[in-house]
N, CA, C and O atoms as CSV, one atom per row, in Angstrom:
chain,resi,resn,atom,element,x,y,z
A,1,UNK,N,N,174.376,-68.003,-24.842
A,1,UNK,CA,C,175.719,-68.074,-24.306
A,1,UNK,C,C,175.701,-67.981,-22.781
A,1,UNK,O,O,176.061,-68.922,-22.074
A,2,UNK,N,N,175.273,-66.826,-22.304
A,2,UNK,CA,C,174.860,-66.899,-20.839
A,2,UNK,C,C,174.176,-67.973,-20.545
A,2,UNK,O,O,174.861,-68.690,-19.816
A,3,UNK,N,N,173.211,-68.397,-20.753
A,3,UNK,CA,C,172.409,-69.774,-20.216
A,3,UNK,C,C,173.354,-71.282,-20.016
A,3,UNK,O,O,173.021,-72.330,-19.463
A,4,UNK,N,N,174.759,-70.872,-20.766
A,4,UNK,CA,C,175.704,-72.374,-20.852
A,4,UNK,C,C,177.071,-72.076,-19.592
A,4,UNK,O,O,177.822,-72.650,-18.802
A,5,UNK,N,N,176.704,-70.815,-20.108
A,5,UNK,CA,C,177.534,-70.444,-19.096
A,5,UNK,C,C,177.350,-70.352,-17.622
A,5,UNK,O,O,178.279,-70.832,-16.973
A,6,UNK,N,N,176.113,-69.715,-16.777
A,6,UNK,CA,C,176.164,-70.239,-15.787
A,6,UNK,C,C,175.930,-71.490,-15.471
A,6,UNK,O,O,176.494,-71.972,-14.489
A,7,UNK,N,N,174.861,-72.412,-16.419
A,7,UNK,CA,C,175.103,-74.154,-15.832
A,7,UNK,C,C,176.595,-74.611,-15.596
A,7,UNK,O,O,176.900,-75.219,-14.570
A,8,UNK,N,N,177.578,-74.281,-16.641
A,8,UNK,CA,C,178.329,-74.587,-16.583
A,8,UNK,C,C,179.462,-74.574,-15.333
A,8,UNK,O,O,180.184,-75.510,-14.986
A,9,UNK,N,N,179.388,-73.232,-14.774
A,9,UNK,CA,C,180.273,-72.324,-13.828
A,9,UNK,C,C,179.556,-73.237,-12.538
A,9,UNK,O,O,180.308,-73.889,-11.814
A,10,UNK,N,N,177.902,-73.248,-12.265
A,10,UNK,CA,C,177.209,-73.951,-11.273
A,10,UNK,C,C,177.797,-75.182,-10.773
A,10,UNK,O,O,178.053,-75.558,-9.629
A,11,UNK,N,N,177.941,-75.696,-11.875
A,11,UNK,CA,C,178.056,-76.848,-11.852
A,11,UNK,C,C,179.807,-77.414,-11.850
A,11,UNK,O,O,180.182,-78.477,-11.355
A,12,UNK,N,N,180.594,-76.505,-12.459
A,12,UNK,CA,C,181.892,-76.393,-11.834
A,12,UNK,C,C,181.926,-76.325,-10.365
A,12,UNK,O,O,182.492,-77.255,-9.789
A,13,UNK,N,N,181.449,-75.443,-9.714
A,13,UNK,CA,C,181.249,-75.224,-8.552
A,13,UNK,C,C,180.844,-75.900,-7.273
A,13,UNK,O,O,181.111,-75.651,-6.098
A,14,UNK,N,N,179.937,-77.063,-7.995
A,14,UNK,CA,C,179.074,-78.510,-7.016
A,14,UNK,C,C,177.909,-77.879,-6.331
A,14,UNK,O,O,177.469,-78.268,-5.249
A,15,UNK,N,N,177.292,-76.580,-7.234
A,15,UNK,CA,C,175.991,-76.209,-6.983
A,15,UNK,C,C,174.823,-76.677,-7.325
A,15,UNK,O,O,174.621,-76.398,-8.507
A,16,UNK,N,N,174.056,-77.188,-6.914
A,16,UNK,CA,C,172.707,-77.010,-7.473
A,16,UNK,C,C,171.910,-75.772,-7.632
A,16,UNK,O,O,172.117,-74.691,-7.079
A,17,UNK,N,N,170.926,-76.097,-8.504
A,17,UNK,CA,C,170.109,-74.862,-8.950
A,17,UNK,C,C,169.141,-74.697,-7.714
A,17,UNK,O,O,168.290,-73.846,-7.970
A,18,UNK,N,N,169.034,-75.120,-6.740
A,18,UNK,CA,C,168.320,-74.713,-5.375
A,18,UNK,C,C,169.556,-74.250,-4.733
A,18,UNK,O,O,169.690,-73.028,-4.799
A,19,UNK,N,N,170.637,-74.973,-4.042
A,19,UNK,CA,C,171.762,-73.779,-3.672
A,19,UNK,C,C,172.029,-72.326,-4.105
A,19,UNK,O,O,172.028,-71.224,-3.556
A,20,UNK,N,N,172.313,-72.935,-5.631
A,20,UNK,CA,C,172.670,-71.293,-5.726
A,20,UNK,C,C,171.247,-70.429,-5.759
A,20,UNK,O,O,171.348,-69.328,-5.217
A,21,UNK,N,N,169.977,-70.739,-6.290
A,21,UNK,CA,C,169.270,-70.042,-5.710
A,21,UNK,C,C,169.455,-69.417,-3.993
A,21,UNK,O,O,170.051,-68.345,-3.888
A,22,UNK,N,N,169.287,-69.639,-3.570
A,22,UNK,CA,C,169.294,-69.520,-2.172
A,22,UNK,C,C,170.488,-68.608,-1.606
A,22,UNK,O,O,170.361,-67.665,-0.825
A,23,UNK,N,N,171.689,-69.103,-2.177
A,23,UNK,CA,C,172.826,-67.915,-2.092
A,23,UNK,C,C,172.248,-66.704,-2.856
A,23,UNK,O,O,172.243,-65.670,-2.188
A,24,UNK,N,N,171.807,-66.616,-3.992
A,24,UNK,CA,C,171.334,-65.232,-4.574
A,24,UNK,C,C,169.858,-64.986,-4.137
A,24,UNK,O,O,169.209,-64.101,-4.695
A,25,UNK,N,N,169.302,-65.769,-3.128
A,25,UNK,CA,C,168.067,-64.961,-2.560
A,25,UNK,C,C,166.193,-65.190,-3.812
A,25,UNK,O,O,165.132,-64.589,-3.644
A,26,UNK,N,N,166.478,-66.080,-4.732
A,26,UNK,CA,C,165.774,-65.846,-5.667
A,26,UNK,C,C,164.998,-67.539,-5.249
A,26,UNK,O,O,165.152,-68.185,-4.212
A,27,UNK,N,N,164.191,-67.879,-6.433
A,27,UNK,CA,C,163.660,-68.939,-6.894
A,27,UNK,C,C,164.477,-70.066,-7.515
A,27,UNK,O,O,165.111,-69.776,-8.530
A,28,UNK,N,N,164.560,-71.445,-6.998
A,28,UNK,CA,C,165.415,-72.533,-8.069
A,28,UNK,C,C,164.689,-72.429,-9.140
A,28,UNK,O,O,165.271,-72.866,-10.133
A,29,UNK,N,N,163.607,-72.008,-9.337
A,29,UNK,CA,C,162.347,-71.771,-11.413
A,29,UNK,C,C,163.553,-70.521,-11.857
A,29,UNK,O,O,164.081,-70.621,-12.965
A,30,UNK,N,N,163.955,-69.327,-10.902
A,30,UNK,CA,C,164.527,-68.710,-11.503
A,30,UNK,C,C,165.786,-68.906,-11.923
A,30,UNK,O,O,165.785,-68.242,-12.960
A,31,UNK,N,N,167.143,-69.489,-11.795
A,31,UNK,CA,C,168.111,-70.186,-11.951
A,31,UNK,C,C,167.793,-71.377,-13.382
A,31,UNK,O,O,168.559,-71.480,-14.340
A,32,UNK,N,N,166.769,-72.012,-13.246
A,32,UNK,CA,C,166.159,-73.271,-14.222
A,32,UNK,C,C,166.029,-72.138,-15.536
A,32,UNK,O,O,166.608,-72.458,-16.574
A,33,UNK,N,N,165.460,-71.139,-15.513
A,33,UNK,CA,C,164.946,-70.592,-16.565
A,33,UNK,C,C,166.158,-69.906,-17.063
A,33,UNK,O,O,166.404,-69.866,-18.269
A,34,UNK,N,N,167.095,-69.244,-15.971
A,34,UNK,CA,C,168.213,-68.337,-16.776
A,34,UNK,C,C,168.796,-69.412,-17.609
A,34,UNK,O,O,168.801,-69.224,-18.826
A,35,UNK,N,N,169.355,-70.660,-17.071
A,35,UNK,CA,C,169.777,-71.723,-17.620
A,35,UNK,C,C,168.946,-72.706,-18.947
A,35,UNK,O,O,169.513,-73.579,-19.604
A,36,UNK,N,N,167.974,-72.424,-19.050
A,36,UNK,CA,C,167.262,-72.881,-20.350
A,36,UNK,C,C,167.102,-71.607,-21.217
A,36,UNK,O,O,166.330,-71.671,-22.174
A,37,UNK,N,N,167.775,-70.441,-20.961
A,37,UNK,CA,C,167.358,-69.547,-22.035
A,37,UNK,C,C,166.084,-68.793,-21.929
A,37,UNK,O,O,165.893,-67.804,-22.637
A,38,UNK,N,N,165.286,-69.180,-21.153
A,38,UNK,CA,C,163.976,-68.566,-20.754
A,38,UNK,C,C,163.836,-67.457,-20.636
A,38,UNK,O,O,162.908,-66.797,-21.103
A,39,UNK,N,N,165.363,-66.801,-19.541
A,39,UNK,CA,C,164.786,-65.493,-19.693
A,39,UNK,C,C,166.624,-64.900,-19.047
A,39,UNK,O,O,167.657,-65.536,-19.254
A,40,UNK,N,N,166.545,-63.809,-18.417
A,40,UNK,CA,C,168.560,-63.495,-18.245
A,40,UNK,C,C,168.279,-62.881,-17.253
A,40,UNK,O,O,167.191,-62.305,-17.256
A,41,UNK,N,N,169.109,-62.785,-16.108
A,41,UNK,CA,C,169.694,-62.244,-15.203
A,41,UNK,C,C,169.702,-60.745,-15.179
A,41,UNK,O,O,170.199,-60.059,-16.072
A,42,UNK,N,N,169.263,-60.395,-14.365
A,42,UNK,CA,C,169.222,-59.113,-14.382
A,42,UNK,C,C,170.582,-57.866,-14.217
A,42,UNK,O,O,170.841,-57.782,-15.417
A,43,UNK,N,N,171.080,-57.375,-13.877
A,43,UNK,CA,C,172.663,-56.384,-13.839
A,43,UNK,C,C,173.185,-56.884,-12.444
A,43,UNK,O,O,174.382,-57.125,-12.294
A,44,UNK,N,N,172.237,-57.043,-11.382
A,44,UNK,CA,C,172.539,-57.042,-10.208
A,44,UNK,C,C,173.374,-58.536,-10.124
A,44,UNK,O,O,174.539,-58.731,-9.778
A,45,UNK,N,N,172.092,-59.745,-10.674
A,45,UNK,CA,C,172.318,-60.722,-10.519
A,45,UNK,C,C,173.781,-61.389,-11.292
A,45,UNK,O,O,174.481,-62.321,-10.895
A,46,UNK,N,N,173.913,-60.657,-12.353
A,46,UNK,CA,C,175.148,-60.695,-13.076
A,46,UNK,C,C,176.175,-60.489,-12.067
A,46,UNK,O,O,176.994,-61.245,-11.545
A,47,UNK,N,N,175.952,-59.485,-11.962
A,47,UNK,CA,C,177.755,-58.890,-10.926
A,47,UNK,C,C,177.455,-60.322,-9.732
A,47,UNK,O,O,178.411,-61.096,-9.679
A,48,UNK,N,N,176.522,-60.603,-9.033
A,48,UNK,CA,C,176.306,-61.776,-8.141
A,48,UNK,C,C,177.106,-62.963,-8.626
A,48,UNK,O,O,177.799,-63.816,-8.072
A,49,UNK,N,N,176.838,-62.764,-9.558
A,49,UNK,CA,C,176.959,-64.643,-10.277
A,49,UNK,C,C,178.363,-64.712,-10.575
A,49,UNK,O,O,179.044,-65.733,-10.475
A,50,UNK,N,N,178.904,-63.191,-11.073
A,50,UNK,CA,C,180.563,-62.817,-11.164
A,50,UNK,C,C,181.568,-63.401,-9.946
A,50,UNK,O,O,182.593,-64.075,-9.837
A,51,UNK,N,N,180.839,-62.871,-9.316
A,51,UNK,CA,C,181.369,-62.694,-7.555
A,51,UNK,C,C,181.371,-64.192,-7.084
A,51,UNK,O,O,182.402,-64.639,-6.581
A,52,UNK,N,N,180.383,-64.898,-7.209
A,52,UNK,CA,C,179.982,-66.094,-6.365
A,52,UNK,C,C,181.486,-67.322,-7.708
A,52,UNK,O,O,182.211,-68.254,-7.360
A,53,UNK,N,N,181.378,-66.869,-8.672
A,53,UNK,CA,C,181.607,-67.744,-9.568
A,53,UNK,C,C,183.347,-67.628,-9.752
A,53,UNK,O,O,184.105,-68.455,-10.260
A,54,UNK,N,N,183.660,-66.308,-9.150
A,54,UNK,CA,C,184.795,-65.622,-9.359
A,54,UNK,C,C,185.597,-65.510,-10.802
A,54,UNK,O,O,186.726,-65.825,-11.180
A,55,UNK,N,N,184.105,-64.725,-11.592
A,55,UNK,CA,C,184.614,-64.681,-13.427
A,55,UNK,C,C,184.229,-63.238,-13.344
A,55,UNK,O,O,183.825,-62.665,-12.333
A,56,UNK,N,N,184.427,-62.660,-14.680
A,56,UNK,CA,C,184.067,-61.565,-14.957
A,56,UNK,C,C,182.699,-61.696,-15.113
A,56,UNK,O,O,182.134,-62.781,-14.980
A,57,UNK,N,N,182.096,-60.606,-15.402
A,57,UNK,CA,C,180.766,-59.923,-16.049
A,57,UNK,C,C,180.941,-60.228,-17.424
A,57,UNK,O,O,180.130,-60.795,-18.156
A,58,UNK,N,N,181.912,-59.862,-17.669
A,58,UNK,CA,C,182.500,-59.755,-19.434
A,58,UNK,C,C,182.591,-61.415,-20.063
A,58,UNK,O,O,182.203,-61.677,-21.201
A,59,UNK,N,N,183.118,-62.376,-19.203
A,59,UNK,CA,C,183.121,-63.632,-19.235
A,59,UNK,C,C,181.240,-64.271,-19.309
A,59,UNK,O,O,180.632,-64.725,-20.278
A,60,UNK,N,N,180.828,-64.081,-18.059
A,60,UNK,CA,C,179.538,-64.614,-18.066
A,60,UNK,C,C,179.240,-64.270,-18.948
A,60,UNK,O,O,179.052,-65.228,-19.698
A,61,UNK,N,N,178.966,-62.995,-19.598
A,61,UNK,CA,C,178.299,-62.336,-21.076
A,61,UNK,C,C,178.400,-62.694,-22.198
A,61,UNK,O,O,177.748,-62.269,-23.152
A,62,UNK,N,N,179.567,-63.851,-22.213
A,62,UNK,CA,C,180.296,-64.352,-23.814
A,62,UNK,C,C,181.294,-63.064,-24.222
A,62,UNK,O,O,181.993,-63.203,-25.226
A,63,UNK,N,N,181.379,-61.667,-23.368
A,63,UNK,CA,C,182.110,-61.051,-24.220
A,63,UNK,C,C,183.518,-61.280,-24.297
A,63,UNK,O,O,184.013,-60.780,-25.308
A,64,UNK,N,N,184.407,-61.943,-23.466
A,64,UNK,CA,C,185.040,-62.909,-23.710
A,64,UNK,C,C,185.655,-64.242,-23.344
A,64,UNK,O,O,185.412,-64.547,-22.176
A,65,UNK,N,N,186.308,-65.034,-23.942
A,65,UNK,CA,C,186.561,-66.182,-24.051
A,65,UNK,C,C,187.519,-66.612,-22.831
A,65,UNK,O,O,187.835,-67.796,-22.718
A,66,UNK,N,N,187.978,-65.645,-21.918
A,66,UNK,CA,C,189.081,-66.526,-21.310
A,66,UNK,C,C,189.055,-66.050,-20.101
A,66,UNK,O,O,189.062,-64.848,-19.834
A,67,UNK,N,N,189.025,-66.871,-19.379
A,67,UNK,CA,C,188.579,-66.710,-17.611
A,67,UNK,C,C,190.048,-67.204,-16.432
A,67,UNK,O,O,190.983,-67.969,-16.664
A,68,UNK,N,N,189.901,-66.836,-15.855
A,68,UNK,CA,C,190.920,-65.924,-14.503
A,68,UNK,C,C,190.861,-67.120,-13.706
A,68,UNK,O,O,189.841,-67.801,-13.596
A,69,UNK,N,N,192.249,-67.437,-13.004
A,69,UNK,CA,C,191.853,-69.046,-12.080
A,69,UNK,C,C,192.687,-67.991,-11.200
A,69,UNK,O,O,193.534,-67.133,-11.449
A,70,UNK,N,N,191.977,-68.515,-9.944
A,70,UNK,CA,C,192.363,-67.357,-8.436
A,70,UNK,C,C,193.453,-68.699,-7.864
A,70,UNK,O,O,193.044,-69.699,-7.276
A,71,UNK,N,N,194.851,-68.420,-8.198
A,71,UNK,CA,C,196.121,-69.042,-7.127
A,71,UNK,C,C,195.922,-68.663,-6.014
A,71,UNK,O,O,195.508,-69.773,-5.679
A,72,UNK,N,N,195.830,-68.051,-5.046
A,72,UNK,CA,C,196.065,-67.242,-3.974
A,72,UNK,C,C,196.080,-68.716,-2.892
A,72,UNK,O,O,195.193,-69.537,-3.127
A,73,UNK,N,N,196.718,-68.919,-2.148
A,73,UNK,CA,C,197.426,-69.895,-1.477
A,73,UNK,C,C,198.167,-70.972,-2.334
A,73,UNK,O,O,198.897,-71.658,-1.619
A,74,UNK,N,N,198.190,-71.243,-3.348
A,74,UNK,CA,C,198.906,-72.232,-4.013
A,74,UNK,C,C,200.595,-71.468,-3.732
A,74,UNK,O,O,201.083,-70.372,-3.454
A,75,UNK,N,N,200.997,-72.800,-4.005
A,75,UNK,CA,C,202.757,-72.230,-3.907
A,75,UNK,C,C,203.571,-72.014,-5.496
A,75,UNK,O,O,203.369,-72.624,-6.546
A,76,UNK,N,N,204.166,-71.336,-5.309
A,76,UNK,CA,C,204.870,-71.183,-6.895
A,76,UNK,C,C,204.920,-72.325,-7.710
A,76,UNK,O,O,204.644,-72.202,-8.904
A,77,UNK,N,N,205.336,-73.791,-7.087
A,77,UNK,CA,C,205.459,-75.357,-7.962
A,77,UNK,C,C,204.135,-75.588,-8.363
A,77,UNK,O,O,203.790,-76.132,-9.412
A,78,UNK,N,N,203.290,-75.078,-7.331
A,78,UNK,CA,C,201.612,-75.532,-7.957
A,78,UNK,C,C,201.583,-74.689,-8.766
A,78,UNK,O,O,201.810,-75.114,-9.899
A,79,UNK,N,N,201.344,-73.333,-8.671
A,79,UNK,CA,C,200.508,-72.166,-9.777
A,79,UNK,C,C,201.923,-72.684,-11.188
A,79,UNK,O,O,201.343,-72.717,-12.273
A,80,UNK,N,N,203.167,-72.977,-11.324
A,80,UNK,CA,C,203.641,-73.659,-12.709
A,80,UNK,C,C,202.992,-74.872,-12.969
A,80,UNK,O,O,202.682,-75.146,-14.128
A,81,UNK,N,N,202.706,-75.759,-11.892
A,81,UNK,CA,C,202.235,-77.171,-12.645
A,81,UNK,C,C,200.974,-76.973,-13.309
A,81,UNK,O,O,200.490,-77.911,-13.941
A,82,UNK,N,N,200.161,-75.440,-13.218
A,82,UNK,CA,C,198.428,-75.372,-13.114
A,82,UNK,C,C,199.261,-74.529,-14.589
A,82,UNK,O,O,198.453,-73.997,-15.350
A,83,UNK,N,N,200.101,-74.457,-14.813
A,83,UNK,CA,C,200.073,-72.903,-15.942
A,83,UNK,C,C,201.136,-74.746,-17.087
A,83,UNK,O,O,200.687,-74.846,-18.229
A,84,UNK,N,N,201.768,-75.368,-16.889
A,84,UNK,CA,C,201.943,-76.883,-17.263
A,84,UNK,C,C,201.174,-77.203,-18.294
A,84,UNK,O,O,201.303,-77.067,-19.510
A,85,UNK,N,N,199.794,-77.957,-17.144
A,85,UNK,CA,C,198.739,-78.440,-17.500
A,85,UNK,C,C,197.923,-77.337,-18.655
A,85,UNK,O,O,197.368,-77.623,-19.717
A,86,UNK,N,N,198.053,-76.353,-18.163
A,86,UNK,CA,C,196.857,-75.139,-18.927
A,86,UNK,C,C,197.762,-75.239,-20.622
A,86,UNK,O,O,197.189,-75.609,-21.647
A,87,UNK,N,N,198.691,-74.975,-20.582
A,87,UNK,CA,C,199.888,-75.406,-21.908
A,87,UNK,C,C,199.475,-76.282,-22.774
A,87,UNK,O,O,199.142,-76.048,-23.935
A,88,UNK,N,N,199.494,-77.750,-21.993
A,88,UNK,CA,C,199.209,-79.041,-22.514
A,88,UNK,C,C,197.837,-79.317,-22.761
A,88,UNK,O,O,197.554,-80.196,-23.576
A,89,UNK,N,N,196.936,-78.676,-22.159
A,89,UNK,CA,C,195.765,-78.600,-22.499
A,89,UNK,C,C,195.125,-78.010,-24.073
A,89,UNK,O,O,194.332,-78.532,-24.857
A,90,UNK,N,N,195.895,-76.643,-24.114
A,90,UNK,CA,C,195.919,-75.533,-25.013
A,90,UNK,C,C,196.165,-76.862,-26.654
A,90,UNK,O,O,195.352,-77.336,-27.447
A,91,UNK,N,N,197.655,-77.010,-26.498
A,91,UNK,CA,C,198.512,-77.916,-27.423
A,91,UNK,C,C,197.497,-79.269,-27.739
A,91,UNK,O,O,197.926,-80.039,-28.598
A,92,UNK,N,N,196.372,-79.561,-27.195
A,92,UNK,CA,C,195.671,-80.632,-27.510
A,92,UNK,C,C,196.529,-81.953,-26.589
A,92,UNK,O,O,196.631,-83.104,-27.012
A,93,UNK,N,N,196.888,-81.636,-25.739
A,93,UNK,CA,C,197.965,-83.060,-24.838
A,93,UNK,C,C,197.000,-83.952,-24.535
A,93,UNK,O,O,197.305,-85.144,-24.565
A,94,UNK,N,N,195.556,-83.534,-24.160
A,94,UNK,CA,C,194.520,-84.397,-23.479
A,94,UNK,C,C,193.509,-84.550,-24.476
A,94,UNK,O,O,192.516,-84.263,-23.807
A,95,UNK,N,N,193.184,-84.750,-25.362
A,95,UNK,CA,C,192.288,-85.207,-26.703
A,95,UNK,C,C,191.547,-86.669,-26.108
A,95,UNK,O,O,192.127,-87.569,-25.500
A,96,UNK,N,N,190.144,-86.609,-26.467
A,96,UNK,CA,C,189.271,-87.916,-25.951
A,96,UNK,C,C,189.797,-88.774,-26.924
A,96,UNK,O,O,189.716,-89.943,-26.545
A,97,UNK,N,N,190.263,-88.660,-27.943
A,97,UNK,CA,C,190.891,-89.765,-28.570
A,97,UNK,C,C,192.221,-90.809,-27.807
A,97,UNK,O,O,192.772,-91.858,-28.141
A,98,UNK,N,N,192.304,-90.182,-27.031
A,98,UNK,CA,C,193.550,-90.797,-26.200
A,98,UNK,C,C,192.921,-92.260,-25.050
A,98,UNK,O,O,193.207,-93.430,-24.794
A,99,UNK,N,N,191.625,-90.880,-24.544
A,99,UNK,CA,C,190.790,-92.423,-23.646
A,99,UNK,C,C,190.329,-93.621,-23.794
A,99,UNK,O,O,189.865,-94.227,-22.829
């Protein structure tokens, strides 16, 4: 679960696995391996990856399912059109069957 989860968040992000190495100070082998399951992040690197990724600990961990979107400069019409979309999303509005 962790291993999908940070590719995933990385790569939300427009990181590579040498960037974010480099922001956390480590090896791109080490990033490659958390991400293939090889091996996990240590406590430190967790709270890091929280921080950089702006999710929980509890999120990265799989312990749970639903993650935090930071508004902070959006204006009230945006943070409703983003809570809209999040609705219509939920309800199945965007299904690949549609594309």
């Amino acid at each position: 679960m962790i291993a999908e989860r940070i590719k995933l968040l990385r790569k939300q992000h427009d990181l590579t696995q040498a960037s974010l190495a480099k922001r956390l100070g480590i090896t791109r082998a080490s990033v490659n391996a958390w991400e293939m399951g090889i091996s996990v992040p240590s406590t430190q690197y967790i709270v890091e990856l929280s921080q950089i990724f702006g999710v929980s600990a509890d999120y990265l961990l799989g312990l749970e399912r639903h993650c935090t979107i930071d508004v902070s400069g959006l204006s009230e019409k945006e943070v409703a059109a983003l809570v809209s979309l999040i609705d219509c999303l939920k309800a199945g509005g965007f299904s690949s069957s549609r594309r």
